[in-house]
C-alpha positions in Angstrom: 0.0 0.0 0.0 2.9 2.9 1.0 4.6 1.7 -2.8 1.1 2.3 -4.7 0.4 5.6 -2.3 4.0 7.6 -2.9 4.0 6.8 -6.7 0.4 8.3 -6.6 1.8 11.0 -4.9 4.5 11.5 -7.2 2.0 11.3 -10.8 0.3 14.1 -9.1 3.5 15.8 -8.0 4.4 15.8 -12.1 0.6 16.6 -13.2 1.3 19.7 -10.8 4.1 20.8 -12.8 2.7 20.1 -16.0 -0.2 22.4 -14.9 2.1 25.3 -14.2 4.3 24.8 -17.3 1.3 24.8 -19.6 0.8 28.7 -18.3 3.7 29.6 -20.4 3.2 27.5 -23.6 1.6 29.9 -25.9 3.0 29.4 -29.7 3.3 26.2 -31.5 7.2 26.7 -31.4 7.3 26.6 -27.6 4.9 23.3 -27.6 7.5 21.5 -30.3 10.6 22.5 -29.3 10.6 24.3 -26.0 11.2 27.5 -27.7 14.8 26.5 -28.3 15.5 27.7 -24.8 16.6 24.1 -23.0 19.6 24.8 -20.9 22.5 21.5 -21.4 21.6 19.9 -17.5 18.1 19.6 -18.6 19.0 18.6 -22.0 21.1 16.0 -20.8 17.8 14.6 -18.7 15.3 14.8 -21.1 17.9 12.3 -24.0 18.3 10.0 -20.8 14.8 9.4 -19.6 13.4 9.5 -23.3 15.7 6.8 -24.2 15.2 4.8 -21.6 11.5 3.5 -22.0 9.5 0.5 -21.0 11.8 -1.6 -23.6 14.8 -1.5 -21.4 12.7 -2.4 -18.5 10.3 -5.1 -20.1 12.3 -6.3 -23.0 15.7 -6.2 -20.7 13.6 -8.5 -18.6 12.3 -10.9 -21.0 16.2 -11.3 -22.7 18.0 -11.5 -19.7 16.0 -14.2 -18.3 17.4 -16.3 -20.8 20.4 -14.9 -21.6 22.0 -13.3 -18.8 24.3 -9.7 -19.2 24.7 -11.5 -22.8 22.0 -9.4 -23.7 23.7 -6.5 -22.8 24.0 -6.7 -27.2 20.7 -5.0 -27.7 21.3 -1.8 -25.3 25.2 -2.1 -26.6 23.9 -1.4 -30.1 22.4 2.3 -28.7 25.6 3.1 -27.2 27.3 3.0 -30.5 24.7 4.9 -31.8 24.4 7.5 -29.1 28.5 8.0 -29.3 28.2 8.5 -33.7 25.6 11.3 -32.8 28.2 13.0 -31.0 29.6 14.0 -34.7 26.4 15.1 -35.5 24.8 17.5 -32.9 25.8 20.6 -33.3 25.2 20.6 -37.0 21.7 19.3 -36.2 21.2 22.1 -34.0 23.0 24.3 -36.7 20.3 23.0 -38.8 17.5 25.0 -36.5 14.1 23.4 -37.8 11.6 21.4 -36.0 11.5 17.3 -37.2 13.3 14.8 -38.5 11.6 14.8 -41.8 12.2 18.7 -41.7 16.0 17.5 -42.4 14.9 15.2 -45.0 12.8 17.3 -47.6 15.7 19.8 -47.2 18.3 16.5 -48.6 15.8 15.4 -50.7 12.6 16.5 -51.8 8.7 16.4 -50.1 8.3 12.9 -50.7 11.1 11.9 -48.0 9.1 14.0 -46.2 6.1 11.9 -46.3 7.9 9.1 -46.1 9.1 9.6 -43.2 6.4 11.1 -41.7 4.6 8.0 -42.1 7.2 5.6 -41.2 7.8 7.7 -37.8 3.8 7.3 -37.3 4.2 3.6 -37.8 6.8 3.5 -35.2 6.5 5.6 -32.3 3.0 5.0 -32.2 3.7 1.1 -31.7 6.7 2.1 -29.0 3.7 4.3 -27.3 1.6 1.5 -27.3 4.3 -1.3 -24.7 4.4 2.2 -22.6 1.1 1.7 -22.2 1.2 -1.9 -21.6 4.6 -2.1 -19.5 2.0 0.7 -17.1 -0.5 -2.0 -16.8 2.0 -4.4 -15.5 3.5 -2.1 -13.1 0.2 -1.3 -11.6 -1.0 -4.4 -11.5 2.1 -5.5 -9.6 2.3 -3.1 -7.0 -1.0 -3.2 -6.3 -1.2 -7.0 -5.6 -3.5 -7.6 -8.7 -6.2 -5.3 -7.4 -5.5 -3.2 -10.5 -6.1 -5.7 -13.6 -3.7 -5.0 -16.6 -6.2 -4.0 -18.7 -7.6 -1.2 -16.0 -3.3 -0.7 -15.5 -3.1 0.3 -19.4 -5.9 2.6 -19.2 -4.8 4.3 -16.6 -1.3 5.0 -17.7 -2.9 6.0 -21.3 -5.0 8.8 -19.8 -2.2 9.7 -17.9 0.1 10.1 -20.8 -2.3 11.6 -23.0 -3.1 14.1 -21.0 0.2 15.3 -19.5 1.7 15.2 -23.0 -1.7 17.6 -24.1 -0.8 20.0 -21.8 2.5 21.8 -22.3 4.4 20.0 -25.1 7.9 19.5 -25.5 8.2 21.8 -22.3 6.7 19.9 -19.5 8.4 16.5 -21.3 11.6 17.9 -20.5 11.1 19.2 -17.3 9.3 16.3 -16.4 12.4 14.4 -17.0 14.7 16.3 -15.5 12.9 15.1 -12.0 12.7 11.4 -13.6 15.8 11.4 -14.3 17.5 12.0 -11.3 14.8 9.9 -9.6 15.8 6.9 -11.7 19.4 7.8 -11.2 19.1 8.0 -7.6 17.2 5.0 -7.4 19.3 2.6 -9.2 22.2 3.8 -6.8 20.6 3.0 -4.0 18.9 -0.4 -4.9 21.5 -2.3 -6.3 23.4 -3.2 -2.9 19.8 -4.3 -1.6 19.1 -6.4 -4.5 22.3 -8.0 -4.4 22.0 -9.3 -1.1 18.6 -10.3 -2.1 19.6 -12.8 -4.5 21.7 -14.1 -2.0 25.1 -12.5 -3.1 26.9 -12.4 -6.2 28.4 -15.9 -6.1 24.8 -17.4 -5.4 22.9 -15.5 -8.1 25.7 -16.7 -10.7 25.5 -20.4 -9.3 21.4 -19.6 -9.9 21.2 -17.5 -12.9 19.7 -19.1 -16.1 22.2 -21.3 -17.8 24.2 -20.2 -21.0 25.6 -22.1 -23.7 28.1 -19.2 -24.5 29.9 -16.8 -22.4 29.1 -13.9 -24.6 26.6 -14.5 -26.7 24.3 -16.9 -23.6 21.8 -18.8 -25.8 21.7 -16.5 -28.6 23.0 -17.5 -32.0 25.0 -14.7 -34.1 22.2 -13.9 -36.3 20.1 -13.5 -33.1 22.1 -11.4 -31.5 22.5 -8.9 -34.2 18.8 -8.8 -34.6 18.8 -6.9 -31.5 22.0 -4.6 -31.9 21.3 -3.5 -34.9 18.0 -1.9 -34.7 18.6 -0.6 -31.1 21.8 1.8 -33.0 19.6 2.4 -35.7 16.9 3.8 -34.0 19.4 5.8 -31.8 21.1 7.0 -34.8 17.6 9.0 -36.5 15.5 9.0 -33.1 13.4 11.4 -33.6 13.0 12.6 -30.1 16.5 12.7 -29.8 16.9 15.7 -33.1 13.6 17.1 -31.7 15.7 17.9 -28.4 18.9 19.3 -30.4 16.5 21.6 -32.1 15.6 22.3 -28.8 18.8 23.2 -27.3 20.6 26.9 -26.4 23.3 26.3 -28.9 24.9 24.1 -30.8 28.0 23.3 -28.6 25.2 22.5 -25.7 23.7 20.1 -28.3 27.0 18.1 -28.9 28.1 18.6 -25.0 24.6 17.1 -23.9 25.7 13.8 -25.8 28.8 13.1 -22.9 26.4 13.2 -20.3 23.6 11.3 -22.4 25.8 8.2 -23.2 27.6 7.9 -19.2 24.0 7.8 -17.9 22.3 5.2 -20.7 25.2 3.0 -19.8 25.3 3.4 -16.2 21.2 2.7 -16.4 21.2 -0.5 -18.8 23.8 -2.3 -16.9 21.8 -1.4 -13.9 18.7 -2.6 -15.1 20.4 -5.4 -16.5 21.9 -6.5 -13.0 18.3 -6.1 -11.7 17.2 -8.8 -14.2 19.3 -11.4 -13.4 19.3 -11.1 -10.0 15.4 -11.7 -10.2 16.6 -15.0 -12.9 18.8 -16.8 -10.3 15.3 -16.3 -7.9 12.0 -16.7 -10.0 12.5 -19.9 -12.1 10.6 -21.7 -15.1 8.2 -18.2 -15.6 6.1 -18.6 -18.8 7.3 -16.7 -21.8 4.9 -13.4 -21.6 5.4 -13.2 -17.7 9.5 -13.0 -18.3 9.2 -9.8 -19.1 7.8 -8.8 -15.9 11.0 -9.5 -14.0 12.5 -6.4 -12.9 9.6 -4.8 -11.6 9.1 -7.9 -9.3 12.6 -8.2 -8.3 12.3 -4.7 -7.3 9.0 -5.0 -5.4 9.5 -8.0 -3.9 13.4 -7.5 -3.0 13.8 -4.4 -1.7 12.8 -2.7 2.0 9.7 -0.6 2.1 11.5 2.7 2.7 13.3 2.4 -0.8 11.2 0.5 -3.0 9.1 3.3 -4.0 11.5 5.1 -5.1 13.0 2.4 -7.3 8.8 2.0 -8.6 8.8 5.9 -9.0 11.8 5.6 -11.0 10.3 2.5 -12.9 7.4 4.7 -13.5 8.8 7.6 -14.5 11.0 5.7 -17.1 7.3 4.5 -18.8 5.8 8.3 -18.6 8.3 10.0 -20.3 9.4 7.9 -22.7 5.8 7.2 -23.8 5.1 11.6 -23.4 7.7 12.0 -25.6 7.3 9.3 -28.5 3.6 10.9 -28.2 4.8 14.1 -29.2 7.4 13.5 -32.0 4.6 11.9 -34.1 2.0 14.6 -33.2 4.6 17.3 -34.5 5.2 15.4 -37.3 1.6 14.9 -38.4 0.9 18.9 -38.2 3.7 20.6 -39.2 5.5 17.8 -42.0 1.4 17.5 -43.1 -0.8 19.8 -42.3 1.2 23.1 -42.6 3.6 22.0 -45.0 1.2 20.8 -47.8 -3.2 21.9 -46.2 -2.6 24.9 -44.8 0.9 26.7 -44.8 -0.3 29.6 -43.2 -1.9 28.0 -40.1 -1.4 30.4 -36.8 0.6 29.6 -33.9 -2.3 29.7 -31.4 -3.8 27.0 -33.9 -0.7 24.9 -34.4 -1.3 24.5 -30.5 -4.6 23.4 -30.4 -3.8 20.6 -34.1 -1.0 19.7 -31.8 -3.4 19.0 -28.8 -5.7 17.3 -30.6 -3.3 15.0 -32.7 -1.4 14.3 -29.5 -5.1 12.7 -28.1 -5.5 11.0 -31.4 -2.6 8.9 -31.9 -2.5 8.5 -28.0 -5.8 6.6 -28.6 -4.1 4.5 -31.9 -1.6 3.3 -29.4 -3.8 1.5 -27.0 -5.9 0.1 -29.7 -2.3 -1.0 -31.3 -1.7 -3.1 -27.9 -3.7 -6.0 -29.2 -1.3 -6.3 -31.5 1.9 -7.4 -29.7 1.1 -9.5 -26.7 4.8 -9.7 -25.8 7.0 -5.6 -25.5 9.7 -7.3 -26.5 8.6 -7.9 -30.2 6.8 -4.7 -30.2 9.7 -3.2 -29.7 12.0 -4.6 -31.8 9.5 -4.5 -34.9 8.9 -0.7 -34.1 13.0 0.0 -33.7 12.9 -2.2 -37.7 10.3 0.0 -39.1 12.2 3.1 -38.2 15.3 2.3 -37.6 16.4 0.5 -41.6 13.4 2.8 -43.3 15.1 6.5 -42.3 18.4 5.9 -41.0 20.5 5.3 -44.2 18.8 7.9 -45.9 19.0 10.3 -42.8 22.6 9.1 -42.2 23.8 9.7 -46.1 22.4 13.8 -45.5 25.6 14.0 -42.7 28.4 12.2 -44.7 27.6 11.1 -48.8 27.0 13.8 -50.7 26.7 11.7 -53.3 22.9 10.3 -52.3 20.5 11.4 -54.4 16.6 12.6 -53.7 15.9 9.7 -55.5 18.1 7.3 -53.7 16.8 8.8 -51.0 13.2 8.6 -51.3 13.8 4.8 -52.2 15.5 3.8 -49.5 13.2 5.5 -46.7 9.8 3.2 -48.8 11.9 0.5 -49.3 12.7 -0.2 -45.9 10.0 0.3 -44.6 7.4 -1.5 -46.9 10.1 -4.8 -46.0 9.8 -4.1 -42.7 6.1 -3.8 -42.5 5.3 -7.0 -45.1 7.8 -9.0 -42.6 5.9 -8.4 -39.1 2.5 -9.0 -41.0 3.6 -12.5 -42.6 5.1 -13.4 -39.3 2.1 -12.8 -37.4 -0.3 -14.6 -40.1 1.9 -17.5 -39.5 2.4 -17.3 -35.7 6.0 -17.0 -35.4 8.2 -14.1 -33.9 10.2 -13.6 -36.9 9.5 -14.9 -40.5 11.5 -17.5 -42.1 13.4 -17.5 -38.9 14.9 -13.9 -39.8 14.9 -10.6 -38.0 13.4 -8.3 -40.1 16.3 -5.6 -39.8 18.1 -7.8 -42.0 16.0 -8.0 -45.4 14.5 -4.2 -44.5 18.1 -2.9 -43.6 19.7 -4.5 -46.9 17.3 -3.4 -49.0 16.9 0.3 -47.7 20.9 0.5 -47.8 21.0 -1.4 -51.6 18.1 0.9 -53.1 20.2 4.3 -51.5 23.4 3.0 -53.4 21.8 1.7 -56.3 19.8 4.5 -57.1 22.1 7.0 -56.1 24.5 6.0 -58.3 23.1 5.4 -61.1 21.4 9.1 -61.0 23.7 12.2 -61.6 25.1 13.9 -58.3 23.1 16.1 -56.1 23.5 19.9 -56.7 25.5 21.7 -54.4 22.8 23.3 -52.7 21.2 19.8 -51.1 24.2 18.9 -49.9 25.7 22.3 -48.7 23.7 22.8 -45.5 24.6 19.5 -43.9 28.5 19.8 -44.7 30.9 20.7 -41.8 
């Protein structure tokens, strides 16, 4: 009961703040990107607790119940991508626009623009979705199934929505400035707890799910790639991440805010990761869909009442804000890469607000009707981090460093990925089977998103000067 009654108190804590925030979001500018005003400290906040979602806590869980610290792989694959954006940061923020696919039309042409408008759509509204879901299973946990899962994801839905309606890109951040340091906080302070829960180190290695291989645990090769590559890809052209540059003071805050970004990702997956196989060498032979659930029972189970709701407020937090966030990319995407760009290029500020508000509720209420959909976070969010991750990346990637890409190459790659991407989740769930043929899609959707850029590219003539120009050095 005191977990459930201090993570109340701290929803309504944030709800509080994203009331008095909302007082000072007035133009459409301030909803999307904060008015450009985001100091680096909060910056550095607002890329950790967006990157860390209900994925690292659910799909951590379900890995590394079967595969130990090997599946590290998957949350190794956004370090690598975190640690290229370095490169890219300032000139993003050099850039100065709003989206992702604001970046693209300006390398390519206004069908990259759609492209990718849709693709993003796709995506971030299935990642909103396991937000949702991962919510249910937190509340149903902590309250000792008095709070169902499907009552759980309702909940957390309304919450989201309506945080995320009220002050935009500027209670998000703010919001996870305080998530962040509670999730920070609370992973430092748990971990010595949960350790001597499981017994100590040497008893939760003698306990731990067995592994065929030290590094790759009971993974194959192609397996394990499956999860590192769309994890760097979709930290390579995350759109929340670019929305946040735009976002920032300057550009050197932009490219500083990356240092701090990467220490705390890795500090908090390793964490997370400990977490899970502490609860491994405890819980044994857990059904499939319930091994995803393992962190947040370690954590409620394991720890002493005066510090397990932070750990849960931390747990929580890491769902809100990732979910607010991947909520709000899209929504900006739909008005201003749709709606102004091509219905109605002079709309007003005060009614960019309101299409924002109202898009925001829309594709919050796509997401829980997408839930049906994936049963298990895990897949959801590997097929959302495909979609987007081998559809935009190569083509958003070639706009930083080959000037030889063409709009055409371009505008291939971005449909070609992700029509591959789509057709492969569909047939696999027609056929009942996690991945078609036995292959992750990344691998088919990557190759052919990466073979049509080339191809077409090449055979075209060279850009003029003027695409490539703004995105140089």
């Amino acid at each position: 009961m005191t977990v459930s009654i201090v993570i109340i108190i701290y929803l309504l804590i944030l709800f509080c703040v994203g009331l008095y925030l909302a007082r000072r979001v007035k133009t459409g500018q301030q909803f999307m990107v904060a008015d450009r005003s985001l100091p680096i400290y909060v910056l550095v906040f607002t890329l950790l607790a967006t990157w860390i979602g209900s994925g690292d806590v659910f799909s951590t869980s379900d890995l590394s119940y079967n595969h130990g610290y090997s599946s590290l792989i998957g949350s190794a694959g956004g370090w690598v991508g975190i640690i290229i954006v370095y490169w890219i940061a300032g000139r993003v923020r050099r850039f100065g626009q709003f989206t992702v696919p604001d970046i693209l039309e300006a390398r390519y042409d206004h069908r990259a623009r759609i492209l990718a408008t849709i693709t993003t759509i796709i995506a971030y509204v299935t990642i909103v979705s396991y937000q949702f879901r991962g919510g249910g299973w937190l509340l149903n946990i902590i309250s000792n199934g008095k709070i169902e899962i499907p009552t759980g994801i309702i909940i957390t839905a309304v919450f989201v929505v309506a945080y995320t309606v009220l002050a935009g890109l500027v209670s998000v951040a703010y919001l996870d400035l305080i998530n962040g340091i509670v999730i920070l906080v609370g992973l430092f302070v748990s971990l010595p707890f949960l350790v001597k829960f499981g017994g100590g180190v040497s008893k939760i290695a003698a306990n731990a799910t067995p592994r065929a291989d030290f590094f790759l645990g009971n993974l194959s090769i192609m397996q394990a790639l499956g999860y590192f590559l769309p994890v760097m890809l979709l930290a390579l052209a995350n759109g929340n991440m670019y929305q946040r540059f735009f976002s920032a003071k300057s550009e050197e805050d932009a490219k500083k805010s990356v240092i701090g970004w990467v220490a705390g990702v890795i500090f908090i997956g390793v964490s997370l990761q400990t977490i899970a196989v502490i609860g491994s060498s405890i819980y044994k032979d857990l059904p499939k869909a319930q091994s995803g659930k393992i962190i947040v029972m370690t954590v409620f189970n394991g720890l002493p009442e005066f510090i397990a709701p932070l750990m849960l407020a931390g747990i929580a937090a890491i769902i809100i804000s990732t979910a607010n966030s991947f909520l709000l990319v899209p929504a900006t995407n739909v008005v201003r890469d749709i709606y102004q760009r091509f219905i109605n290029p002079k709309l007003s500020e005060r009614k960019t607000l309101w299409m924002l508000r109202l898009v925001v509720f829309i594709l919050g209420f796509l997401a829980y009707v997408l839930i049906q959909f994936y049963p298990r976070i895990l897949n959801a969010a590997y097929a959302a981090y495909t979609v987007y991750g081998a559809a935009i990346t190569p083509a958003l990637m070639a706009t930083f460093f080959w000037k030889r890409a063409t709009v055409s190459g371009g505008v291939w790659s971005i449909a070609g990925g992700t029509v591959v991407t789509v057709f492969w989740e569909v047939i696999g769930k027609i056929n009942g089977v996690d991945h078609y043929l036995d292959i992750p899609a990344v691998y088919p959707a990557l190759g052919i998103s990466i073979l049509l850029l080339v191809v077409v590219s090449l055979v075209g003539s060279p850009p003029p000067e003027d695409k490539v120009k703004p995105f140089s050095r």
